[in-house]
C-alpha positions as CSV (number, residue, x, y, z in Angstrom):
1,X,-37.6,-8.7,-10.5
2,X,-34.8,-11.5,-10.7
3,X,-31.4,-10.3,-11.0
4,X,-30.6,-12.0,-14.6
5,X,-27.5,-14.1,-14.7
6,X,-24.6,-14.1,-16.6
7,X,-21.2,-15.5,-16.4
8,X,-17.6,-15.6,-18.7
9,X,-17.2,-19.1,-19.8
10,X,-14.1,-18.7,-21.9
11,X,-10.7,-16.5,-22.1
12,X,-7.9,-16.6,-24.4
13,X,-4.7,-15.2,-24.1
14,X,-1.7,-14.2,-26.3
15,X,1.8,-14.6,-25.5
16,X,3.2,-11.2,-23.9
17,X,5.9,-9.7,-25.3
18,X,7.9,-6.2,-25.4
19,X,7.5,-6.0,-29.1
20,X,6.3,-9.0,-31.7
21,X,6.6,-9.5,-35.8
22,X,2.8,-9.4,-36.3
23,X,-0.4,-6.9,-36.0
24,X,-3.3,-6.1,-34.2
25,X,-5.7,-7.7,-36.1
26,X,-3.7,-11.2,-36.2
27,X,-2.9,-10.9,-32.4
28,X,-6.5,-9.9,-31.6
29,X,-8.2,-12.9,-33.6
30,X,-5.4,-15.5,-32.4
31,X,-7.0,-14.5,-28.9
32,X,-10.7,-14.4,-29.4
33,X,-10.1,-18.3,-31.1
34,X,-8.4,-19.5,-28.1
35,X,-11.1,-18.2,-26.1
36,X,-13.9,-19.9,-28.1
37,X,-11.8,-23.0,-28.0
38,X,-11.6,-22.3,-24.4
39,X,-16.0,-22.2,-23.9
40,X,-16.4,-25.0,-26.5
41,X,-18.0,-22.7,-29.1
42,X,-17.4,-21.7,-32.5
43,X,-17.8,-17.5,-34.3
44,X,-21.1,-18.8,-35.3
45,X,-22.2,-18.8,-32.1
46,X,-21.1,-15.2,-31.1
47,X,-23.7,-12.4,-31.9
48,X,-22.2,-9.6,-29.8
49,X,-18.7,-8.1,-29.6
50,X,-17.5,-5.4,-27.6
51,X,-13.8,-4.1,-29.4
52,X,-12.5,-1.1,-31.2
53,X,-14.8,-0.5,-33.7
54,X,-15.6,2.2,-36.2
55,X,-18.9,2.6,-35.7
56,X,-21.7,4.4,-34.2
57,X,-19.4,5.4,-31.3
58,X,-17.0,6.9,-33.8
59,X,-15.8,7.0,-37.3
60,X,-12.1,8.1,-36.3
61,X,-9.9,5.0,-37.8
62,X,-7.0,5.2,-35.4
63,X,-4.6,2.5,-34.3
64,X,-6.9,-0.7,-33.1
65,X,-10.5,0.4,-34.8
66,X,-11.0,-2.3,-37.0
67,X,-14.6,-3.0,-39.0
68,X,-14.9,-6.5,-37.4
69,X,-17.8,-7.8,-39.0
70,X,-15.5,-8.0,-42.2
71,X,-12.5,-9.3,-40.7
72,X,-14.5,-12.2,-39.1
73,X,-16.9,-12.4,-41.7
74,X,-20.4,-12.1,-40.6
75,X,-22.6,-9.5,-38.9
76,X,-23.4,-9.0,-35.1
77,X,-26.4,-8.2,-33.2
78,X,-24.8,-6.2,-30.5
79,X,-21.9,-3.9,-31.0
80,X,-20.1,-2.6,-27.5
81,X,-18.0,0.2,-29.1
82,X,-18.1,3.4,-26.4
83,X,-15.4,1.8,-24.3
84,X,-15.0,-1.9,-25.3
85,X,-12.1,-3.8,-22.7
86,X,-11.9,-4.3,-19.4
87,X,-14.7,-4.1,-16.9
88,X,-16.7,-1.1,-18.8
89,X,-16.8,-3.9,-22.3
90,X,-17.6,-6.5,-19.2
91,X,-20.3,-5.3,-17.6
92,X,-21.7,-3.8,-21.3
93,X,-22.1,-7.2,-22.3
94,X,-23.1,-8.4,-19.5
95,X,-25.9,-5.9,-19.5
96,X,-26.7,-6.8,-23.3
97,X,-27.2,-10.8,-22.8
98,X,-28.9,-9.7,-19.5
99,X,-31.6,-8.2,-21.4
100,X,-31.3,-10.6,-24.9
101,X,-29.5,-7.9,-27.1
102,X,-26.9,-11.1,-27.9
103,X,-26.8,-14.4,-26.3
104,X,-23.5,-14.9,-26.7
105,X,-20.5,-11.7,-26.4
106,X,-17.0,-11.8,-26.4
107,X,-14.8,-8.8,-25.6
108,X,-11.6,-8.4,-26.7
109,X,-8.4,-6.2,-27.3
110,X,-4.7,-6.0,-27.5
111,X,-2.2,-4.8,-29.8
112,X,1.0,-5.4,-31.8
113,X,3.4,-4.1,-34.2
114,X,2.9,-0.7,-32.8
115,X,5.6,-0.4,-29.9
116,X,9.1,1.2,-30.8
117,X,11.5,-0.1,-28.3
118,X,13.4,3.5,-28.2
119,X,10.2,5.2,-28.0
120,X,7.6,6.0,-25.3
121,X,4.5,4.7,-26.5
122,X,2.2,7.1,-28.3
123,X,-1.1,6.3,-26.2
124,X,1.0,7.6,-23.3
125,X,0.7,10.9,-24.8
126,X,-2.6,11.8,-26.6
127,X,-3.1,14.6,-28.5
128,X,-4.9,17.1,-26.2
129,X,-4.9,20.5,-25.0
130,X,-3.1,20.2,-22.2
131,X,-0.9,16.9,-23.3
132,X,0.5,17.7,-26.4
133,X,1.5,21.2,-26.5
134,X,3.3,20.4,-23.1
135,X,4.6,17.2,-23.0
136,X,2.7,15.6,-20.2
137,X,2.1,11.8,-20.6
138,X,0.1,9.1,-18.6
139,X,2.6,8.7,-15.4
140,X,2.5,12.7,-14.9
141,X,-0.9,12.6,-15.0
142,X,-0.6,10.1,-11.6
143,X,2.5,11.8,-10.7
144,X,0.6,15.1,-10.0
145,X,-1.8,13.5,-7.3
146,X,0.4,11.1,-6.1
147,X,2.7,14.4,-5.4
148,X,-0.4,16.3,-3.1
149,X,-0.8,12.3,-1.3
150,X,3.3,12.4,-0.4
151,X,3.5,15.9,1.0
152,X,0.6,15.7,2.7
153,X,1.1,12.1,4.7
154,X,5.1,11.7,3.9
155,X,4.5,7.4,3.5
156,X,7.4,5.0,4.2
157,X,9.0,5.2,0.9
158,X,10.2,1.7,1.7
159,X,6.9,0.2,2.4
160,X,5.7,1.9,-0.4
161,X,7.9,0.0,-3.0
162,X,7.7,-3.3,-0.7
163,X,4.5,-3.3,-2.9
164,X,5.8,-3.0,-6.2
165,X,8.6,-5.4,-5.5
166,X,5.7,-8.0,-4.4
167,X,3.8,-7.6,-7.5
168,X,7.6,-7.6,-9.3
169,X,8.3,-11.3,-7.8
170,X,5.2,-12.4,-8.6
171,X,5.4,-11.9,-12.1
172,X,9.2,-12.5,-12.1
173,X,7.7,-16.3,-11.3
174,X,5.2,-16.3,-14.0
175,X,6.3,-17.8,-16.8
176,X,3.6,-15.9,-18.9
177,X,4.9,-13.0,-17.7
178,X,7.3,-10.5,-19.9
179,X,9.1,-9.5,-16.8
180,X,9.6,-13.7,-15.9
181,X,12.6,-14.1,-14.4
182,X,13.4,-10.7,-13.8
183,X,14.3,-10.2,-10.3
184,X,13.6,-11.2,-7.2
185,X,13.5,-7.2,-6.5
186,X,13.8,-5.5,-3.3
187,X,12.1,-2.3,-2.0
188,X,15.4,-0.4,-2.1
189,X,15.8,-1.3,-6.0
190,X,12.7,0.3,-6.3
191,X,14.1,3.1,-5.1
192,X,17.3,3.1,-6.8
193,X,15.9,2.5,-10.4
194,X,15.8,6.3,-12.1
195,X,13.4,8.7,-11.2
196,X,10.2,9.1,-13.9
197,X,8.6,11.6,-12.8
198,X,8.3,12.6,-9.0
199,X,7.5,10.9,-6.8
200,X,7.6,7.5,-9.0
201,X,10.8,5.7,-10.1
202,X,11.1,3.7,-12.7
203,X,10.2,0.0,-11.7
204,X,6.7,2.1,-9.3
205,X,5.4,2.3,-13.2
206,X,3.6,-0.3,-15.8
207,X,5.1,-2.2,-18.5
208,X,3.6,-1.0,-22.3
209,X,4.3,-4.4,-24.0
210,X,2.4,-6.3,-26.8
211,X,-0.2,-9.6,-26.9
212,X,-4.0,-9.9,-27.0
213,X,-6.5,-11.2,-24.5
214,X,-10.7,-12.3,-25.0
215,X,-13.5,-13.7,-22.6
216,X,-17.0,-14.5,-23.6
217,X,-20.2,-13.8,-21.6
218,X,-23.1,-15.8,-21.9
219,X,-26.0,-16.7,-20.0
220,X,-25.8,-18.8,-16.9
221,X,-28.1,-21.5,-18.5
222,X,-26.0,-21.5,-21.9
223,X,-22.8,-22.2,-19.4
224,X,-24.1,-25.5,-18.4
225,X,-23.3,-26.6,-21.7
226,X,-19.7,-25.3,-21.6
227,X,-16.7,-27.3,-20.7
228,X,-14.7,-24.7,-17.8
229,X,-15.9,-23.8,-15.1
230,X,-18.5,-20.5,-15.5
231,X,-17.5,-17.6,-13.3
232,X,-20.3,-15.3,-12.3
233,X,-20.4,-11.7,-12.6
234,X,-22.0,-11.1,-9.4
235,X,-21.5,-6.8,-9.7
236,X,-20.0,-4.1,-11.2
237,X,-20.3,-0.2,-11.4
238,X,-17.8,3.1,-12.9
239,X,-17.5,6.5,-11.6
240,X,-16.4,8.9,-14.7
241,X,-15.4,12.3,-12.9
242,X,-14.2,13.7,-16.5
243,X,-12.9,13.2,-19.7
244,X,-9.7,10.7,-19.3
245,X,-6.4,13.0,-19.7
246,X,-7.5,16.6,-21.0
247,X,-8.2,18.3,-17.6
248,X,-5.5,18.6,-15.1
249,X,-6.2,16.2,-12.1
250,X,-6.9,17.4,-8.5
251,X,-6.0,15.1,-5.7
252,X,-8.8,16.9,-3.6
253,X,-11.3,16.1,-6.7
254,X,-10.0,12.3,-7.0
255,X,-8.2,10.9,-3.7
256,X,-11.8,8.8,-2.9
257,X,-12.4,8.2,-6.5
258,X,-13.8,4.7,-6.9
259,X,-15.3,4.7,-3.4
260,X,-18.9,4.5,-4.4
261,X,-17.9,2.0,-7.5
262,X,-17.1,-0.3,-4.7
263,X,-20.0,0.2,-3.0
264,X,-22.5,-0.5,-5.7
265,X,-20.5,-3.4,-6.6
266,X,-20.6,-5.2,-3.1
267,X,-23.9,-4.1,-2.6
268,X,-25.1,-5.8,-6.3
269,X,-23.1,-8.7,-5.4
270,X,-24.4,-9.4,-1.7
271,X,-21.0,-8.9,0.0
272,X,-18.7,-7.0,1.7
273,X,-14.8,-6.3,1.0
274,X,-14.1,-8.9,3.9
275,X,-15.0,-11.8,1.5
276,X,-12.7,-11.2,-1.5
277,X,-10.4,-14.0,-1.7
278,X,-8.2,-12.0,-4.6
279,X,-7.7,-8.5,-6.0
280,X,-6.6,-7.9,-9.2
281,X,-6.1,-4.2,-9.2
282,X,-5.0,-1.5,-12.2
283,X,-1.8,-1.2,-10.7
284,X,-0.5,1.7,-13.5
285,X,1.8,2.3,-10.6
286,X,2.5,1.3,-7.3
287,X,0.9,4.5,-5.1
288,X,-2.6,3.8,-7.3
289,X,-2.7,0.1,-5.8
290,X,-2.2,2.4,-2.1
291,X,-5.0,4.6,-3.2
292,X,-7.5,1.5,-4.0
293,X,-6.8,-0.2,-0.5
294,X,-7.7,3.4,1.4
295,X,-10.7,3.8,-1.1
296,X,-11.8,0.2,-0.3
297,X,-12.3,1.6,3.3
298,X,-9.7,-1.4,4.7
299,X,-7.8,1.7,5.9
300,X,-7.3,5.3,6.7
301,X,-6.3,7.7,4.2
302,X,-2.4,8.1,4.0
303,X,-2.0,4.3,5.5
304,X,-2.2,2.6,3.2
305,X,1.5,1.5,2.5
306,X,2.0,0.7,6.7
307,X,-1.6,-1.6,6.0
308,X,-0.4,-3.8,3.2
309,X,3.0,-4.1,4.2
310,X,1.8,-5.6,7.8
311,X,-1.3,-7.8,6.1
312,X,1.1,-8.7,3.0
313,X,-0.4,-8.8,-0.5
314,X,1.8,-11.9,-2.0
315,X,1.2,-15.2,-2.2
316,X,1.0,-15.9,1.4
317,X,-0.2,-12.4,1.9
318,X,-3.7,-11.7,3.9
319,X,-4.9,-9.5,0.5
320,X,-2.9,-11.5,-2.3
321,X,-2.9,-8.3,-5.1
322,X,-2.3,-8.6,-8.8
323,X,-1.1,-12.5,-8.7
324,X,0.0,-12.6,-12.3
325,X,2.5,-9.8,-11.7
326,X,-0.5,-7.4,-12.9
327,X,0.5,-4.4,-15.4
328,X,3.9,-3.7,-13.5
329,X,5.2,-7.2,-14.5
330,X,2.6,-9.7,-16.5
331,X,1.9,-7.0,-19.1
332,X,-0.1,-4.0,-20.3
333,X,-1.3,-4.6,-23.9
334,X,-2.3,-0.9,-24.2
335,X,-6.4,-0.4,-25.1
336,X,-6.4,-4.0,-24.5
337,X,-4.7,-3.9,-20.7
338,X,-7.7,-3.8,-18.3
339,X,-8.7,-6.9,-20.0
340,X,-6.2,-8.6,-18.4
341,X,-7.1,-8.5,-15.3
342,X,-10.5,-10.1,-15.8
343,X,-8.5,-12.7,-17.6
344,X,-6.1,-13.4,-14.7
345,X,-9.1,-13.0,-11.7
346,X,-11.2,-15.9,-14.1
347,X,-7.5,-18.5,-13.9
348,X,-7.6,-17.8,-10.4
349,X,-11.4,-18.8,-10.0
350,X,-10.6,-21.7,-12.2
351,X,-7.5,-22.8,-10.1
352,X,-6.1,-22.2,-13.2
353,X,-3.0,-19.7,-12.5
354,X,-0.1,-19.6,-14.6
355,X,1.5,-17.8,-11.6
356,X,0.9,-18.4,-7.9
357,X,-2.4,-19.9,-7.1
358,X,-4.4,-18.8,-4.2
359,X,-5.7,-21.8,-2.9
360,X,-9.6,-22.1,-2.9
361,X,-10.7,-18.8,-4.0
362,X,-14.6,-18.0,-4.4
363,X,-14.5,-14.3,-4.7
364,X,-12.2,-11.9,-7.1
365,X,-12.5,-7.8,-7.1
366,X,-11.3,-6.6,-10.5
367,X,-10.4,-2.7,-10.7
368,X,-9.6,-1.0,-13.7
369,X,-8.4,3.3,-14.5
370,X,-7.9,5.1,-11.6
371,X,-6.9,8.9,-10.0
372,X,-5.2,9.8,-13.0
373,X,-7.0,9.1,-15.4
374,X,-10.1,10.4,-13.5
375,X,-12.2,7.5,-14.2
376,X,-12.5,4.3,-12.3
377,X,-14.1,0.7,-12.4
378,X,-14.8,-2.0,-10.6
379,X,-16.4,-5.9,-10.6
380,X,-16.7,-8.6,-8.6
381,X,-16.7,-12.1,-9.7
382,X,-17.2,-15.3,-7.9
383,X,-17.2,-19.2,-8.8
C-alpha cells in the first residue's frame, strides 16, 4: 500500500515574551490566524484541531483546556486531545488526514497571562506523588540522570556548556528571540551563572516565557493549491517508558531513550542520520541535547560533549542544532513549547529563518521530551 502523503503548509507565530497583558485564548487564536493566513485558507476550511481540549480525553478544565468549537465557532470532525503540540499533535494529524478523518488540521498551543515573574512556573511542579509533597520540579527530574551520566563519564564541563553558549548566541541574534541580544555568552559564563540543581547551572536550563505558535497539515494534493512552500512529513515515531514526572527516573532505564524513535523515523522516511541538514532538538537543558547526539548513534555514550564541540553545532557548525536559539533562548511557551520546534525546522525548510539560515537545507530532524520526562519523540521533515 502507498504511503499517504501529507505535508504542513502554514505556521504562525506569536511574539515571545517573559510575560504579556493578554490570555491564552487571545494568544492562541492570534497564532492559528496567522497560520491560515500563512497556507492561504480561511477556519472554514479547517475540520480537525489538535489543542487542549476538554473532551473525550478529559474533562479536567485546567489552565489551557479550552472548548474550541465555541471559541472559534463551529464544530470539527477530528479532535487530537490525548497529547495535542509538538510532534505527538503532528504526527496525530498527520495520521487523521492520512486516513480522511479531516482534510485539513491545525495544531496549536501556547500560553499567556499565567507566568509570575517572581515565581517558578506552576507546570514545573505538578501535583504528584512524588512532586508535590517533596518539592521536586522539571530540572530535578533531568538533574537526577544527568547526575548518574557525570559520575560515571566525568565530561569536559567546558565543552559541555560550549553547547549551551552556541544555542545562547544563536538566539542572542534572533531578533524573535526573548533572549535577543543577550550575550554573546561563553562556556565559562555557563559555568559561573548559579547552580539550579546539580549538575546544571542556571543558563544549562530552558526559558518558561509566553507566546503562541500553529501549523496546518493537509494533504500533499491540497498543498498545490497553497502559496508556501509544503514541507513533507516524511516520518515520525514516540517511545513512552512511563507516565511523564510521577515515577522517579533511572538513568539505567532512560540513557538510550529515543533510540528506537529514531530508528523508525529514518527507516519511515528512507534515510539515515547522515542526511539531516538541521536538528532542532528539546533542548530543556544542555546535557539532554548531549544525550540525543549519543542516542542518535553519531557517537559513543559519554562523548558526546568532545563530538559536538569538534563537529560544531552553530551556524557554521557540521550539525547546526536548535537555529532559533531553541527553548534555552528563542522560547518555551509551556504546553505549547514543542511546537516550536516544528515551527522553526518548517522557516528553515522555507529559507525562511528569522535567525541564522542554513543554506540549502532538504532534511530537518525535530525531537521533542526527553530522559526526564521519560517520554521522547521524534520526526523528520524534508522539502
Amino acid at each position: 500500500m502507498k504511503k499517504p502523503e501529507v505535508a504542513i503548509v502554514g505556521i504562525g507565530i506569536t511574539k515571545q515574551a517573559k510575560s504579556m497583558d493578554t490570555n491564552t485564548i487571545q494568544i492562541c487564536q492570534e497564532a492559528v490566524q496567522k497560520a491560515l493566513d500563512d497556507a492561504g485558507m480561511n477556519m472554514a476550511e479547517v475540520d480537525g484541531i489538535a489543542a487542549r481540549w476538554p473532551g473525550p480525553g478529559g474533562t479536567e478544565l485546567d489552565p489551557g483546556v479550552v472548548d474550541w468549537t465555541g471559541i472559534f465557532g463551529k464544530p470539527f470532525r477530528w479532535v487530537g486531545d490525548t497529547y495535542p503540540q509538538g510532534i505527538p499533535g503532528l504526527l496525530d494529524a498527520a495520521a487523521a488526514v492520512s486516513f480522511g478523518l479531516c482534510n485539513v488540521a491545525i495544531v496549536f498551543g501556547g500560553q499567556a497571562g499565567v507566568l509570575k515573574r517572581e515565581h517558578l512556573a506552576d507546570y514545573t511542579q505538578p501535583t504528584n506523588e512524588f512532586v508535590e509533597p517533596w518539592g521536586l520540579f522539571t530540572a530535578a527530574h533531568f538533574a537526577m540522570v544527568a547526575q548518574v551520566y557525570f559520575q560515571k563519564f566525568e565530561p569536559d564541563r567546558l565543552k559541555m556548556s560550549y553547547i549551551a553558549a552556541e544555542i545562547r548566541n544563536a538566539g542572542a541574534q534572533n531578533p524573535e528571540a526573548v533572549m535577543y541580544e543577550k550575550g554573546p555568552y561563553t562556556p565559562e559564563d555557563i559555568i559561573q551563572s548559579p547552580k539550579i540543581a546539580e549538575p546544571f547551572h542556571l543558563l544549562d536550563l530552558c526559558l518558561a516565557t509566553e507566546g503562541a505558535s500553529a501549523f496546518i497539515i493537509t494533504s500533499t494534493e491540497r498543498a498545490r493549491d497553497c502559496p508556501q512552500k509544503p514541507i513533507r512529513i516524511l516520518g515520525g515515531s514516540s517511545e513512552w517508558y512511563r507516565q511523564q514526572y510521577v515515577n522517579p527516573v533511572r538513568y539505567d532505564e532512560v540513557k538510550n531513550l529515543g533510540k528506537e524513535a529514531f530508528q523508525r523515523a529514518f527507516k519511515q522516511a528512507e534515510l539515515g542520520v547522515e542526511d539531516i541538514d538541521l536538528f532542532e532538538l528539546y533542548d530543556i537543558n544542555t546535557w539532554e541535547i548531549v544525550r540525543q547526539f549519543e542516542t542518535l548513534g553519531l557517537c559513543d555514550e559519554g562523548g558526546g560533549s568532545d563530538f559536538l564541540f569538534e563537529n560544531g553545532i552553530g551556524a557554521n557548525g557540521k550539525y547546526p542544532t536548535n537555529t532559533d536559539g531553541g527553548l534555552l533562548s528563542f522560547s518555551h511557551t509551556g504546553w505549547g513549547g514543542p511546537n516550536l520546534k516544528v515551527i522553526e525546522a518548517v522557516r528553515q525548510l522555507r529559507g525562511q529563518a528569522s535567525g541564522f539560515q542554513v543554506q540549502e537545507a532538504k532534511h530537518a530532524l525535530v525531537t521533542g521530551a526527553g530522559s526526564g520526562a521519560q517520554y521522547f519523540n521524534a520526526a523528520v521533515l524534508s522539502v
